[in-house]
C-alpha positions as CSV (number, residue, x, y, z in Angstrom):
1,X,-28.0,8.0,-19.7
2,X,-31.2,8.7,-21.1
3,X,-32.1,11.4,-23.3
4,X,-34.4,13.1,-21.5
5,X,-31.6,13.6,-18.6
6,X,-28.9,14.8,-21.3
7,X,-31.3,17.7,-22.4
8,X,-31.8,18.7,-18.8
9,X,-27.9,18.6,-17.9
10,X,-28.0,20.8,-21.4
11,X,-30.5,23.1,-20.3
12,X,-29.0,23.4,-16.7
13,X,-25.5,24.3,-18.6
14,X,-26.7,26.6,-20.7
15,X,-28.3,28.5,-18.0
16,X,-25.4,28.9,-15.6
17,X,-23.7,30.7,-18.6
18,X,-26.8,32.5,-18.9
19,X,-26.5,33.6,-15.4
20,X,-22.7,34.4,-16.1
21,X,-23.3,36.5,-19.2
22,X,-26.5,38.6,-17.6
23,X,-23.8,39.9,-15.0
24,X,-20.6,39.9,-17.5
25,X,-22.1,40.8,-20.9
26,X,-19.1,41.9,-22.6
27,X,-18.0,38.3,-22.8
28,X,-21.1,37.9,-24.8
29,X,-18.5,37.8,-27.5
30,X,-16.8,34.4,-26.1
31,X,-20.0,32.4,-27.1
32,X,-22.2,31.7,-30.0
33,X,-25.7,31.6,-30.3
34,X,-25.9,28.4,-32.3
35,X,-23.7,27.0,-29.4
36,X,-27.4,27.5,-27.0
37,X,-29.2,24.3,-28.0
38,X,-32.3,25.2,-25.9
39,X,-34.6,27.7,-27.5
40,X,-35.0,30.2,-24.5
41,X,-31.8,30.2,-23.7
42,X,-30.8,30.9,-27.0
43,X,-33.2,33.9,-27.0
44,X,-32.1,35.2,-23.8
45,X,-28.5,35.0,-25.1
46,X,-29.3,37.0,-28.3
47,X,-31.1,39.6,-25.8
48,X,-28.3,40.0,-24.0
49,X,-25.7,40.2,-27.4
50,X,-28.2,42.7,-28.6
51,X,-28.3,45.2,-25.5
52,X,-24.7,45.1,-25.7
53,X,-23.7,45.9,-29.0
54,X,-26.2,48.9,-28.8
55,X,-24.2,50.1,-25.8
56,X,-27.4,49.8,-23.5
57,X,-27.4,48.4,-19.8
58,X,-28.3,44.7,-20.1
59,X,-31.4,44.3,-17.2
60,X,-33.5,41.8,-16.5
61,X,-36.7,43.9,-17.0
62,X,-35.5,44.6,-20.6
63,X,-34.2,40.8,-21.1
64,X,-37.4,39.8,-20.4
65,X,-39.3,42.6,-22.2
66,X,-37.2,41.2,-25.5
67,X,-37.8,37.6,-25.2
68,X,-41.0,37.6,-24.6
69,X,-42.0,39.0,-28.1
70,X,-40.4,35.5,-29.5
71,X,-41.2,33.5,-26.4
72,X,-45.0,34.7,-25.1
73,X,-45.3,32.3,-22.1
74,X,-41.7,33.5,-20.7
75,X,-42.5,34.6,-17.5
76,X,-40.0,37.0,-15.7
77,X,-39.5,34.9,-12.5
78,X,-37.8,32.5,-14.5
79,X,-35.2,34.7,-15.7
80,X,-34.7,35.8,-12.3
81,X,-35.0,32.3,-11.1
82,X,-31.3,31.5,-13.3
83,X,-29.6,34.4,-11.7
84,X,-30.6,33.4,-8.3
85,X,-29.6,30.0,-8.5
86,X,-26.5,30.4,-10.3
87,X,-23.8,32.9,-8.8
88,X,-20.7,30.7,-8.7
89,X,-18.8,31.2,-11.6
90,X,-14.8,30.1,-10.6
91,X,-15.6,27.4,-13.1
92,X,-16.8,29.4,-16.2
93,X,-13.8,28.4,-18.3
94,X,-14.6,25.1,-17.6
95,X,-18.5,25.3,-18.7
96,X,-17.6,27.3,-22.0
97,X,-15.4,24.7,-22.8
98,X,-18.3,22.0,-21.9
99,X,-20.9,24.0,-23.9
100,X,-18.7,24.4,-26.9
101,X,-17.7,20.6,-26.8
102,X,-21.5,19.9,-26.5
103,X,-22.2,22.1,-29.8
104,X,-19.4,20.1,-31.7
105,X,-20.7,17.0,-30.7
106,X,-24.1,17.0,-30.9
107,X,-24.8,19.4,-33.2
108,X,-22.0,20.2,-35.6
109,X,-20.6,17.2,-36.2
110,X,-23.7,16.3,-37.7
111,X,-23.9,19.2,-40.3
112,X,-20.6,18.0,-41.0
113,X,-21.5,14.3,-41.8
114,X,-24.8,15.7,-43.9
115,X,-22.4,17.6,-46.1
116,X,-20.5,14.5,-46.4
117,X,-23.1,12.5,-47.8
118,X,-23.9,15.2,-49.6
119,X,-20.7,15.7,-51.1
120,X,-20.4,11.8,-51.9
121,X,-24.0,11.7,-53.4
122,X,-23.1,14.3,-56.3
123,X,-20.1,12.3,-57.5
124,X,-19.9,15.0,-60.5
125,X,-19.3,17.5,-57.7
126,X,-16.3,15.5,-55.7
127,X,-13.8,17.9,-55.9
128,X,-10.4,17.9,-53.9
129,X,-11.2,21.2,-52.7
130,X,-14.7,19.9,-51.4
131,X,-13.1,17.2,-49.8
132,X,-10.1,19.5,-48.1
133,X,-12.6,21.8,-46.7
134,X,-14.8,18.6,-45.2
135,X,-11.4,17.4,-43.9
136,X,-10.4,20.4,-42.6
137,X,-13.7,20.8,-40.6
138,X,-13.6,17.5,-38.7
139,X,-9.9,17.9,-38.2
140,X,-10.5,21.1,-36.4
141,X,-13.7,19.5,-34.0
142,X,-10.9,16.5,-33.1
143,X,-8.4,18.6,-32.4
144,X,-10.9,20.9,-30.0
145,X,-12.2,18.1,-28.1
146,X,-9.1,16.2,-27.2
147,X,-7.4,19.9,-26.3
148,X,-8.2,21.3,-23.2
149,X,-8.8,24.8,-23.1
150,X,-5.7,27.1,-21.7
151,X,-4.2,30.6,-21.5
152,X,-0.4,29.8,-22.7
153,X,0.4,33.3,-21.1
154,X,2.8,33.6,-18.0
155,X,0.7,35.7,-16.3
156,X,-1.9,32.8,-16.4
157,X,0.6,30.1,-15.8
158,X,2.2,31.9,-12.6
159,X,-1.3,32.8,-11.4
160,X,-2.6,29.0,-11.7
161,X,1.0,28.3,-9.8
162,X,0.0,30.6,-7.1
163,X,-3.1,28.5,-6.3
164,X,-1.4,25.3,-6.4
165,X,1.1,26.6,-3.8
166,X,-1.7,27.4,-1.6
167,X,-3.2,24.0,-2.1
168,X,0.3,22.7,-0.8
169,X,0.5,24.9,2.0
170,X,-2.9,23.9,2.9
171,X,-2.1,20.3,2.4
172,X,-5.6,20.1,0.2
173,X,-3.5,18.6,-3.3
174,X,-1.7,16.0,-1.4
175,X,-2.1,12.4,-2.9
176,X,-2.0,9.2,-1.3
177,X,-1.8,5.4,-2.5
178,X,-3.1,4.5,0.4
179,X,-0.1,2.9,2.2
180,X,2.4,5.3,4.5
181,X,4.8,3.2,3.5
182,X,4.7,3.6,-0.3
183,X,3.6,7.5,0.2
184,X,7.2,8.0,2.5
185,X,9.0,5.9,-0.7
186,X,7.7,7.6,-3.7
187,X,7.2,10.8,-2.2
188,X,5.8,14.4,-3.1
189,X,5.1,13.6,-7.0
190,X,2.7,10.1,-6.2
191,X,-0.8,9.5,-7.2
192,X,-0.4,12.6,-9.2
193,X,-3.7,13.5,-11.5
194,X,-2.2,13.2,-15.1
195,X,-0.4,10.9,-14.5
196,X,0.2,6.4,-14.3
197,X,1.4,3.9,-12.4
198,X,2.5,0.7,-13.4
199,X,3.0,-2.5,-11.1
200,X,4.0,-5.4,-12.8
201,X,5.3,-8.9,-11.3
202,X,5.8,-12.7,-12.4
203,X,2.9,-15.0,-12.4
204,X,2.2,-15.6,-8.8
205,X,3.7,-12.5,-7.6
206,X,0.5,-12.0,-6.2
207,X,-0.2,-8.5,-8.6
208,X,-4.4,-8.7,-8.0
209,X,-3.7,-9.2,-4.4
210,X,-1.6,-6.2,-3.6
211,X,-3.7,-4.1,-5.9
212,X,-6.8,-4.6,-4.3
213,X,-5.0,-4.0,-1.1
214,X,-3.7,-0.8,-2.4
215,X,-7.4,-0.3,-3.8
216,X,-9.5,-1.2,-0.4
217,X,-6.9,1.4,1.2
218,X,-7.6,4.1,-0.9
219,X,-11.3,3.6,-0.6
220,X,-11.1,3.5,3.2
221,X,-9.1,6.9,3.5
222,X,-10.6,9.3,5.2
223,X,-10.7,11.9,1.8
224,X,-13.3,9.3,-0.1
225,X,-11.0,9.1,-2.8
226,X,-13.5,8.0,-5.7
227,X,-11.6,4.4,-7.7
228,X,-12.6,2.8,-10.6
229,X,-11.7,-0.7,-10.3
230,X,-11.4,-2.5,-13.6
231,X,-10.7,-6.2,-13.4
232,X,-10.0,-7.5,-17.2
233,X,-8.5,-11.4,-15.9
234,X,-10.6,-11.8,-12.3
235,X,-14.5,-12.1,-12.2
236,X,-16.5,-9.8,-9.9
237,X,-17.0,-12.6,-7.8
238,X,-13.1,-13.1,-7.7
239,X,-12.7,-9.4,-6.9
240,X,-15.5,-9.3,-3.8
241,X,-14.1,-12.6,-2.7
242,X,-10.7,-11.1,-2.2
243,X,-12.2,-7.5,-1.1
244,X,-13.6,-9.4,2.3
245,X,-11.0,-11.8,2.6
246,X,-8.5,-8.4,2.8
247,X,-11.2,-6.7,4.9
248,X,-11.9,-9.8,7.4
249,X,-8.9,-11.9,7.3
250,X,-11.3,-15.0,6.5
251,X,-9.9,-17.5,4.2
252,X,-10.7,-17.0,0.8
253,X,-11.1,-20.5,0.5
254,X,-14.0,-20.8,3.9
255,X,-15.7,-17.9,2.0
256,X,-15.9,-20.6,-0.8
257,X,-17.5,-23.3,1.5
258,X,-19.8,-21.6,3.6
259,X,-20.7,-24.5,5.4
260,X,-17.4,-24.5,7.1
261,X,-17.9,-21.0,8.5
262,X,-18.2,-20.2,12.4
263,X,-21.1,-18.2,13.4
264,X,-18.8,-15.2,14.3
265,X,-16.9,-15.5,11.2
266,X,-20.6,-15.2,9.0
267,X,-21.3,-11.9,11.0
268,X,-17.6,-10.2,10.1
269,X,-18.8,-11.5,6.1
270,X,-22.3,-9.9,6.6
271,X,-21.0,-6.7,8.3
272,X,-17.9,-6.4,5.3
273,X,-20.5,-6.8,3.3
274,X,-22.7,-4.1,4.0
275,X,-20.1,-1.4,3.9
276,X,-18.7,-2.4,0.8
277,X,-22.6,-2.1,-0.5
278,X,-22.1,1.6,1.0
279,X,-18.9,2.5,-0.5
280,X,-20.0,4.8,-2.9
281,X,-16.7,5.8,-3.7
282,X,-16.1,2.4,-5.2
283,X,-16.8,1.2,-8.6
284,X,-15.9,-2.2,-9.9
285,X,-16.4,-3.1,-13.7
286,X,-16.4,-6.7,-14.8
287,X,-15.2,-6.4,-18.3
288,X,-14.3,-10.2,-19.9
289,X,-13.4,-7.9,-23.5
290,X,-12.8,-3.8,-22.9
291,X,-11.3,-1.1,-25.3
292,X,-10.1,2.2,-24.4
293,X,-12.9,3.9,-26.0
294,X,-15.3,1.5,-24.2
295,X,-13.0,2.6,-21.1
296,X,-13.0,6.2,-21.9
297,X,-17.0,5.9,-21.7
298,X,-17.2,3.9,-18.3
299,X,-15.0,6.1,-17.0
300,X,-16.7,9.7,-18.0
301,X,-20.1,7.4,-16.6
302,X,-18.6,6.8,-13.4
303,X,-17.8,10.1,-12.8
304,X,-20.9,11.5,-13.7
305,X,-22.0,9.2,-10.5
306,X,-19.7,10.3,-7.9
307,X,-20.5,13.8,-9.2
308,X,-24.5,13.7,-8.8
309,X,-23.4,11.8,-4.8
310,X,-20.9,14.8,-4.1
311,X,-17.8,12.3,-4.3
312,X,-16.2,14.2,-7.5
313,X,-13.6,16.7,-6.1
314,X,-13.8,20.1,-8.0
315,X,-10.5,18.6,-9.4
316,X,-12.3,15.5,-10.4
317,X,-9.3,13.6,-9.4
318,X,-10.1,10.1,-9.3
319,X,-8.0,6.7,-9.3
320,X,-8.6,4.1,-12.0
321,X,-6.8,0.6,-12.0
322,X,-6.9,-1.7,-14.7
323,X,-5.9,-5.2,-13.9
324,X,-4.5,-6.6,-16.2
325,X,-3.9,-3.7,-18.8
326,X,-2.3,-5.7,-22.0
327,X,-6.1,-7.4,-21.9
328,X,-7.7,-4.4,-23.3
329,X,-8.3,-5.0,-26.9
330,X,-6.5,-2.6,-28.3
331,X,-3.3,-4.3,-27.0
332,X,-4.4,-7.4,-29.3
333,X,-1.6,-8.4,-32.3
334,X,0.3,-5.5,-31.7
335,X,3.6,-4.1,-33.0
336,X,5.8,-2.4,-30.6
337,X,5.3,0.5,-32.6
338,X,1.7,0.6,-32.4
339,X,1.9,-0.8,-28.7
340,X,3.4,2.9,-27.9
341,X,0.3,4.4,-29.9
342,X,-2.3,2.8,-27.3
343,X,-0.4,3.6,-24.2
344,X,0.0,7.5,-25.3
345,X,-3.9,7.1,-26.0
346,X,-4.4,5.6,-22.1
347,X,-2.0,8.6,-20.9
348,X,-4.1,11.6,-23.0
349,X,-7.0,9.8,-21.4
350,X,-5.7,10.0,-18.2
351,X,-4.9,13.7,-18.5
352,X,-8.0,14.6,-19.9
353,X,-9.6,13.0,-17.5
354,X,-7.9,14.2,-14.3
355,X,-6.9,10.6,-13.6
356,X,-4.2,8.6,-11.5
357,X,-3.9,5.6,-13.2
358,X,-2.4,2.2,-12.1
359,X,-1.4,-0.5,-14.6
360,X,-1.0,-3.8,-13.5
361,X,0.9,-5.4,-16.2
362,X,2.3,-9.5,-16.7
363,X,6.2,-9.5,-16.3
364,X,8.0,-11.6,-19.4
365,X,9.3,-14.5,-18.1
366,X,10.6,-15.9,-21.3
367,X,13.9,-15.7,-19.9
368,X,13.3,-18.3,-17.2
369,X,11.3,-20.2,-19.3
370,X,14.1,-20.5,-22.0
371,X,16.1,-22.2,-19.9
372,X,17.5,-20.1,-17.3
373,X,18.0,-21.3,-14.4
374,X,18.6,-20.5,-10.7
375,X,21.2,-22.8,-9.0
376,X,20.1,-22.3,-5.2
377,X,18.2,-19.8,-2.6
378,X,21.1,-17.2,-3.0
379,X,20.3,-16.4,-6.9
380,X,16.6,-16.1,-6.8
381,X,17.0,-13.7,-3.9
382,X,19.0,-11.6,-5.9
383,X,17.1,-11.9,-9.0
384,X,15.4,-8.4,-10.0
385,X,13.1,-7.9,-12.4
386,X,13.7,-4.6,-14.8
387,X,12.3,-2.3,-17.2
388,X,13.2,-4.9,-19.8
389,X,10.6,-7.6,-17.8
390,X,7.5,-5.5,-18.4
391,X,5.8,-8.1,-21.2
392,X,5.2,-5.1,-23.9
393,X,6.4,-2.8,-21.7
394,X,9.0,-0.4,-22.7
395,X,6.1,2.2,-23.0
396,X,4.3,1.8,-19.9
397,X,8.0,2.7,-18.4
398,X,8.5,5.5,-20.4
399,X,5.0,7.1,-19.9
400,X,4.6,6.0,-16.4
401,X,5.8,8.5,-13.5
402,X,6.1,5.3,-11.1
403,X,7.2,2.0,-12.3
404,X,6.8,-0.9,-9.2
405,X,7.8,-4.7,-9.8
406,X,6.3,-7.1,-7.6
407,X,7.9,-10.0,-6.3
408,X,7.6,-13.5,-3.7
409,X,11.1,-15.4,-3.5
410,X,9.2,-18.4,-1.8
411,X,7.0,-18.9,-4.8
412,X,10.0,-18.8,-6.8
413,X,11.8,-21.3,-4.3
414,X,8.8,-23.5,-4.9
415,X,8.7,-23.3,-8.6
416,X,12.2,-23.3,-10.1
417,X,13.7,-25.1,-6.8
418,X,10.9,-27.7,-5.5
419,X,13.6,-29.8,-4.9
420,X,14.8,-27.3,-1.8
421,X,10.9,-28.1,-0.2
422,X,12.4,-27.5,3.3
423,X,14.2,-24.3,2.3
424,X,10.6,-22.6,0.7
425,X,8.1,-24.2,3.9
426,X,10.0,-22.4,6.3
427,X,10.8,-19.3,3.9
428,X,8.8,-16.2,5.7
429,X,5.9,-14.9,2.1
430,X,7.1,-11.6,1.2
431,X,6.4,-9.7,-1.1
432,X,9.5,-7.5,-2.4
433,X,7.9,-4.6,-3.7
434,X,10.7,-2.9,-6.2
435,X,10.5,0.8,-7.1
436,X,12.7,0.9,-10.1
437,X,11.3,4.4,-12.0
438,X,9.8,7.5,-9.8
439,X,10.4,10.8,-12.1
440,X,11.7,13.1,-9.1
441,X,12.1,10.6,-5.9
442,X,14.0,7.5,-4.8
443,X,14.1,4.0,-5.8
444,X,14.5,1.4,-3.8
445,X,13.2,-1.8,-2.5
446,X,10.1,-2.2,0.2
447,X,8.9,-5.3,1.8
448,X,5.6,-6.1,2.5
449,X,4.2,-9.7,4.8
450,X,1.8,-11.7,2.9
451,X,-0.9,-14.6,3.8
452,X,-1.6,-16.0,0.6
453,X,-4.3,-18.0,2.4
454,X,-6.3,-14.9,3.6
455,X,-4.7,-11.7,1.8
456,X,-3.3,-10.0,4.6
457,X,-1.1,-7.7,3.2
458,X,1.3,-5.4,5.7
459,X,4.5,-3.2,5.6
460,X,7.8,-4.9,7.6
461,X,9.2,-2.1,9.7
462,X,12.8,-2.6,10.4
463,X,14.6,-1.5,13.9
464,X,17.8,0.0,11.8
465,X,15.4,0.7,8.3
466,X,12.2,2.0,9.0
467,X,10.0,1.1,5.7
């Protein structure tokens, strides 16, 4: 974002506070005038401070009056101009919080590092106490802008409650995957904002496949749910291939071979095509090498984008998959000790951030690999993966609310039993989708048709077991 744009979206902050404060000027006292960046705003602000204190009515007429002795081209329809444009405050906690986290970061944090280099400059004058007070300065900026602002009061908490019940009752806070079927499984507590999903299968379990399935649904549903889609082992092209293969039913190998395309098969492409170009709610990030941080900032960009379309709910819920998750670089040479370090970091992220997020993670397979083996049909179909199958895993099951393994017995036929070649041919592609954590709701076992050949992905609804 280019500079000039962050000092308007400063400006524009500043003066919806302004516009709060002119109407509210007792909580002049919430704010601080080195927090106003922009120098009228900052004038107007210490107008307004200054009428108060005094115990004299803030106006605009005497606002103006005042700032124009500092500011002499301050003309009086622009002060009106802020209080005309801004009169929806329901979101002032939220914007003091943004304007203070806007000071720290743009402005004191670099006082902070002068006095550091300062400090280290006069090596005679290095003192402990110098270096606790620098210490305790940063430590304090940290800890505000990874905290969100709260009232820890009862009254607040029951009063916050009361609007979530409405949102119930009004069916506004209700979260989807996408799929009836997994929303009927998991229930009331899915797709929660805060909170993380993680899906997690053997190698050709068909993971990518059922994610952008799960993906393409969510972006179709009728609330324009905005989702991030980040795709860490696939190429874009991989990704859009598989998007209009899922959308068309087209072979994702004819969409590789054009010449072998019908006429009427080249229109469905073309017409996919252009409404995937129009789904603004959609934003897919090609990342070959990604850290969270680099994450973190892709994200907050992203949402900056739906926000300026009108996508961003006033929640700013949005979903955020990350195929495949261990391929961030934090995960790289990790202890299982400092593995649990960088998923808490992805769930503070994800709270900060309002997010549902959805892991797909490798399953360890070192167990068949090291020489287990399956006998016949009857012990790969009862085969189940576990918490103890997530590669790296055990955190991602304790942070995550859902926990969903993902698996095809006809691959497995194929792979660990090729001699039975009769038994996997005729084998009906399912894919067993596994629920084996969901904090407050059922576990259980759903089953889902797959075409490997063009992605087509559906529930199986059973006469005596409806899924």
């Amino acid at each position: 974002m280019s500079e000039k744009i962050l000092i308007q979206k400063q400006k524009e902050l500043e003066m919806k506070i302004i516009a709060f404060l002119i109407q509210n000027p007792n909580k002049n006292k919430d704010y601080k005038p080195e927090q106003f960046q922009h120098p009228t705003t900052k004038e107007i602000f210490t107008a307004i401070r200054f009428f108060e204190e005094k115990g004299n009515k803030v106006t605009l007429d005497e606002v103006h009056i005042f700032v124009k002795k500092k500011i002499p081209n301050f003309e009086y329809s622009e002060l009106a101009k802020i209080v005309e444009n801004f009169q929806d405050f329901s979101n002032i906690r939220y914007l003091k919080k943004e304007l203070k986290d806007s000071w720290i970061k743009n402005v004191d944090n670099k006082h902070i590092l002068s006095d550091v280099a300062t400090v280290y400059q006069s090596a005679d004058e290095l003192t402990v106490e110098k270096l606790s007070n620098l210490r305790n300065k940063i430590d304090k900026n940290i800890a505000f802008l990874t905290t969100e602002e709260s009232d820890p009061t009862m009254k607040s908490s029951i009063s916050r409650h009361r609007e979530i019940i409405k949102e119930r009752n009004k069916g506004e806070n209700k979260r989807t995957l996408g799929i009836n079927a997994l929303d009927k499984a998991i229930g009331s507590r899915l797709a929660k904002r805060g909170s993380m999903l993680t899906l997690f299968g053997l190698s050709g379990s068909s993971k990518s496949s059922f994610t952008l399935y799960l993906t393409n649904a969510l972006v179709n549903n009728p609330r324009k749910i905005c989702v991030m889609y980040f795709t860490l082992e696939n190429t874009e092209e991989d990704v859009v291939d598989m998007l209009v293969s899922i959308r068309t039913g087209i072979k994702t190998s004819l969409l590789e071979t054009p010449e072998d395309l019908q006429s009427h098969e080249i229109e469905r492409i073309e017409k996919e095509l252009n409404k995937l170009e129009n789904a603004e709610n959609l934003h897919v990030y090609d990342e070959s090498s990604l850290s969270i941080d680099q994450l973190e900032s892709k994200i907050i960009q992203s949402k900056d984008i739906f926000r300026e379309k009108g996508l961003l709910p006033e929640d700013e819920y949005c979903v955020v998959v990350i195929d495949l998750a261990t391929m961030l670089t934090d995960f790289d040479d990790l202890d299982p000790r400092r593995m649990e370090q960088v998923v808490n970091r992805l769930h503070r992220l994800c709270r900060k951030e309002h997010l549902f997020m959805i892991h797909v993670v490798q399953a360890n397979e070192n167990d068949l690999r090291g020489g287990k083996k399956f006998e016949n049909v009857a012990q790969i179909k009862k085969y189940r993966l576990l918490r103890e199958n997530i590669k790296h895993g055990a955190s991602f099951f304790e942070r995550s609310r859902v926990v969903m393994s993902l698996k095809r017995n006809r691959e497995l036929v194929k792979t660990y039993l090729p001699q039975e070649r009769e038994e996997w041919e005729n084998m009906p592609d399912i894919i067993e989708c596994h629920i084996i954590k969901n904090n407050k709701g059922a576990t259980g076992l759903l089953e889902f048709g797959f075409s490997p050949e063009n992605l087509q992905i559906a529930p199986i609804v059973y006469k005596d077991n409806e899924v």
